[in-house]
C-alpha positions as CSV (number, residue, x, y, z in Angstrom):
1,X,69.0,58.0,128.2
2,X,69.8,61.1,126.5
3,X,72.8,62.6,125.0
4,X,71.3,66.2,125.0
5,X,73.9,69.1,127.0
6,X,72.9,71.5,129.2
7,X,72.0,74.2,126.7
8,X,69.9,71.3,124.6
9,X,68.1,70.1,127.7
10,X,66.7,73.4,128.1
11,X,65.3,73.9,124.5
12,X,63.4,70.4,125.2
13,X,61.7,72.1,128.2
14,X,60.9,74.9,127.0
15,X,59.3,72.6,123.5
16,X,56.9,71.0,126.4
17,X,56.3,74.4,127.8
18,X,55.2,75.6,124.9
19,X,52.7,72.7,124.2
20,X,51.3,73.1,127.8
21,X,50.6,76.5,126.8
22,X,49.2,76.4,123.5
23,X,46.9,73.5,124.0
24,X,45.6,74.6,127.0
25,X,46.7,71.3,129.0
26,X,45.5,72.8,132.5
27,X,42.0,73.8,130.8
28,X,41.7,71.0,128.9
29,X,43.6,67.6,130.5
30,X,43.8,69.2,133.9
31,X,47.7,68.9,133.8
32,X,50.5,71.3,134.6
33,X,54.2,70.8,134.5
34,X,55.0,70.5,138.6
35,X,58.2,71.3,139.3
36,X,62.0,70.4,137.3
37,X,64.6,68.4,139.2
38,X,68.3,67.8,137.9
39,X,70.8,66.5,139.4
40,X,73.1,69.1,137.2
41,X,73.6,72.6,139.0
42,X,74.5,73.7,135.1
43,X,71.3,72.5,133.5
44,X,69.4,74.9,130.8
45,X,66.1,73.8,132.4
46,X,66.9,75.0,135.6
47,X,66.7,78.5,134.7
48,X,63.7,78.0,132.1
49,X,61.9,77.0,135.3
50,X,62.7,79.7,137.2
51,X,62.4,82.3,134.3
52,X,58.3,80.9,134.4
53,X,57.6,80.4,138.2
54,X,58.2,76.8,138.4
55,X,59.9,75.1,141.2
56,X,63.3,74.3,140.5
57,X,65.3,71.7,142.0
58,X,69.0,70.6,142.3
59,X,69.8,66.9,144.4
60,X,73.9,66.5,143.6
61,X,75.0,63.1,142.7
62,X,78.0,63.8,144.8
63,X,76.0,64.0,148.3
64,X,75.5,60.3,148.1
65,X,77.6,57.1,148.5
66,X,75.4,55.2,146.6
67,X,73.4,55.0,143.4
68,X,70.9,53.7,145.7
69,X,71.0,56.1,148.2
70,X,70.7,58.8,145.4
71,X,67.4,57.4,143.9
72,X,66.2,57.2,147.5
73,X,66.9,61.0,147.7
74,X,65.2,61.6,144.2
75,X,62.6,60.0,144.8
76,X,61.9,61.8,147.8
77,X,62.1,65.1,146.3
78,X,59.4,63.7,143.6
79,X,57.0,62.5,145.5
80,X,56.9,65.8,147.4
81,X,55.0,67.3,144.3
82,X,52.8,63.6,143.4
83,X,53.4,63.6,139.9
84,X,50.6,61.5,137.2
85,X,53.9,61.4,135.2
86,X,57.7,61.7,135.4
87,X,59.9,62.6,132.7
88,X,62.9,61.9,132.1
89,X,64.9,63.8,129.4
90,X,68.8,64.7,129.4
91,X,69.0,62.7,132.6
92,X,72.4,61.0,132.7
93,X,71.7,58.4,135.1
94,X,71.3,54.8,135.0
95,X,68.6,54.4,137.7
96,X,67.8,51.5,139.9
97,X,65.5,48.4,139.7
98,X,63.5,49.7,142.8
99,X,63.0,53.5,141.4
100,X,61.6,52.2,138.1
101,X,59.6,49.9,140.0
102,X,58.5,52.6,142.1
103,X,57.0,55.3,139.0
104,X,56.2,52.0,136.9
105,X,53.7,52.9,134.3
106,X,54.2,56.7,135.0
107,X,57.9,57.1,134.3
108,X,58.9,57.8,130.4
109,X,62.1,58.7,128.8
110,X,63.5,60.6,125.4
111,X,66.1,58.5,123.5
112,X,68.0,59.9,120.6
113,X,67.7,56.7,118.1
114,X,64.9,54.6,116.7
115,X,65.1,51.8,119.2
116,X,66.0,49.1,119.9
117,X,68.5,50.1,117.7
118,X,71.6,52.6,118.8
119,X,70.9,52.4,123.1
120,X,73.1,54.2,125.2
121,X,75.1,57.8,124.2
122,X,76.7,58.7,121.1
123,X,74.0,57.3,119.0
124,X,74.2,59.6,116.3
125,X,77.8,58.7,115.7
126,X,76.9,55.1,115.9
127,X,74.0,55.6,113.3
128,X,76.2,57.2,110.5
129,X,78.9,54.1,111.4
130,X,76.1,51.7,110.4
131,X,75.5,53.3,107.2
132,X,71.5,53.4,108.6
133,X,69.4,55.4,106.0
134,X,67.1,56.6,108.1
135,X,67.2,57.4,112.0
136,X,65.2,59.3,114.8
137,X,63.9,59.5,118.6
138,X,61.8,57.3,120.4
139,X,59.5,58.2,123.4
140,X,59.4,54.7,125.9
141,X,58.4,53.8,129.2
142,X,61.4,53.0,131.3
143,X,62.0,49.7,132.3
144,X,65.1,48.0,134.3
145,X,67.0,47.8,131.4
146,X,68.6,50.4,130.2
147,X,67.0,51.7,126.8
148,X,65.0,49.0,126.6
149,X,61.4,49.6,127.9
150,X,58.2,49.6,126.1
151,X,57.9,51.8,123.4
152,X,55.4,54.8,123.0
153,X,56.2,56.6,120.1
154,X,58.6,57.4,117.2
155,X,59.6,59.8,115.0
156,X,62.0,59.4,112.0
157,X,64.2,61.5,109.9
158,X,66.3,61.0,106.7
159,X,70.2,60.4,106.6
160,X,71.3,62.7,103.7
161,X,74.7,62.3,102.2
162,X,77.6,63.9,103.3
163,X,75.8,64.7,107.3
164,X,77.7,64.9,110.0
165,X,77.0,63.9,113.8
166,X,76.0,67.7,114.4
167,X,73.7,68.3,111.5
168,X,72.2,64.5,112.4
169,X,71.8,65.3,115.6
170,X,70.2,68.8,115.1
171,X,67.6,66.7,112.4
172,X,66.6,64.0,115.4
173,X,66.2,67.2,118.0
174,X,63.8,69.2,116.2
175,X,61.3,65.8,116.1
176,X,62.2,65.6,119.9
177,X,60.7,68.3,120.5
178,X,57.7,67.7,118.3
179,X,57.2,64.1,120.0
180,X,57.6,64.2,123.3
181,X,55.3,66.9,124.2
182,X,52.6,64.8,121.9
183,X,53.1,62.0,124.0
184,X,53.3,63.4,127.7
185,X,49.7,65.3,127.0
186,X,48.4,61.6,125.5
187,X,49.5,60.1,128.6
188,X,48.0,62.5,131.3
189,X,45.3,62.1,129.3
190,X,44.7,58.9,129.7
191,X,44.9,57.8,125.8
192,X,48.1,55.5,126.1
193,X,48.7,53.8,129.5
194,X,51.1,50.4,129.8
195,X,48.9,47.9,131.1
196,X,51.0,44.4,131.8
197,X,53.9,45.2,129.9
198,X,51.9,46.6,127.1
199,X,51.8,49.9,125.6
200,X,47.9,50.5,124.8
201,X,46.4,53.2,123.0
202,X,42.7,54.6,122.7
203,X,41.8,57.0,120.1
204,X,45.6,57.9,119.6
205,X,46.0,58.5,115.6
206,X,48.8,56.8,114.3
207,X,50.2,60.3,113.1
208,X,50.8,61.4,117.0
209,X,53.3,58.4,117.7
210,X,54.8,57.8,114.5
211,X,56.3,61.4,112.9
212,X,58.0,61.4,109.9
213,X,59.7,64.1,108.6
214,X,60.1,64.5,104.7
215,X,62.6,62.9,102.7
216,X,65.5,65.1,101.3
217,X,65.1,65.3,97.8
């Protein structure tokens, strides 16, 4: 689960845009990004999509009685374009058992910490509360606990003195945007898969799934 706003959501589509783009994934994976679906009329992505030609969909929390019946509805509108992979980044939903059952090995999610440390929102606060020296973003399957499923990949910045929760947080997004695109074309690609609860890798160098950005001198 993500902490990201609106206006930061959209940056992290247009990062995976991007890496689509330059590396060829059509040409070279056979993968496109299908369609975007919020359940936020406001999100950034929204009008990325749009902007580019992609499909761009709204499904409002608020028509539904039911965290249940909502997931039924998502899921739905999902399937109508067969996704290889579903990803989930700014989404601010806890979703049900049955929908991660459903995308099981093909459903991954962007989480502002180094987990399992720092689950849920306001992570960055919680980090500089701990005093932690170093923090980051991790890539992981999603499981039915929240924050908690396998994990894919990492990346890891410095805490300098004296930052705050904005200059933090701004530090963990730029490696967001480096490591989930990294991971999404791995995936379609068929170099990391979860097989029985297990994240396995083939041919996936270790500097792919574990970034670390350079210490502050």
């Amino acid at each position: 689960m993500s902490t990201d706003k609106p206006r930061r959501l959209g940056r992290g589509l247009e990062a995976l845009l991007a890496a689509a783009k330059s590396e060829q994934w059509e040409d070279t994976i056979g993968a496109r990004v299908a369609a975007v679906i919020s359940n936020c009329a406001g999100a950034g992505g929204l009008a990325i999509a749009q902007a580019v030609g992609l499909p761009a969909r709204v499904l409002a929390q608020a028509q539904f009685a039911t965290r249940a019946a909502f997931d039924t509805a998502l899921a739905a509108l999902i399937d109508e374009y067969d996704p290889a992979l579903v990803v989930l980044a700014g989404f601010m939903r806890v979703l049900t058992g049955a929908f991660v059952d459903r995308y099981g090995g093909r459903l991954i999610n962007i989480h502002p910490s180094l987990l399992p440390s720092f689950r849920g929102l306001a992570t960055h606060q919680a980090a500089l509360a701990a005093g932690v020296r170093v923090h980051g973003a991790t890539v992981h399957f999603v499981g039915r606990e929240v924050d908690g499923g396998p994990i894919i990949a990492q990346a890891a910045v410095p805490v300098a003195p004296g930052d705050t929760e904005g200059t933090l947080a701004a530090r963990v997004l730029a490696q967001e945007h480096r490591l989930l695109p990294r991971c999404v074309r791995l995936l379609l690609a068929g170099r990391i898969r979860l097989v029985a609860g297990h994240v396995e890798y083939d041919g996936v160098a270790a500097a792919d799934i574990a970034l670390l950005e350079p210490m502050i001198q």
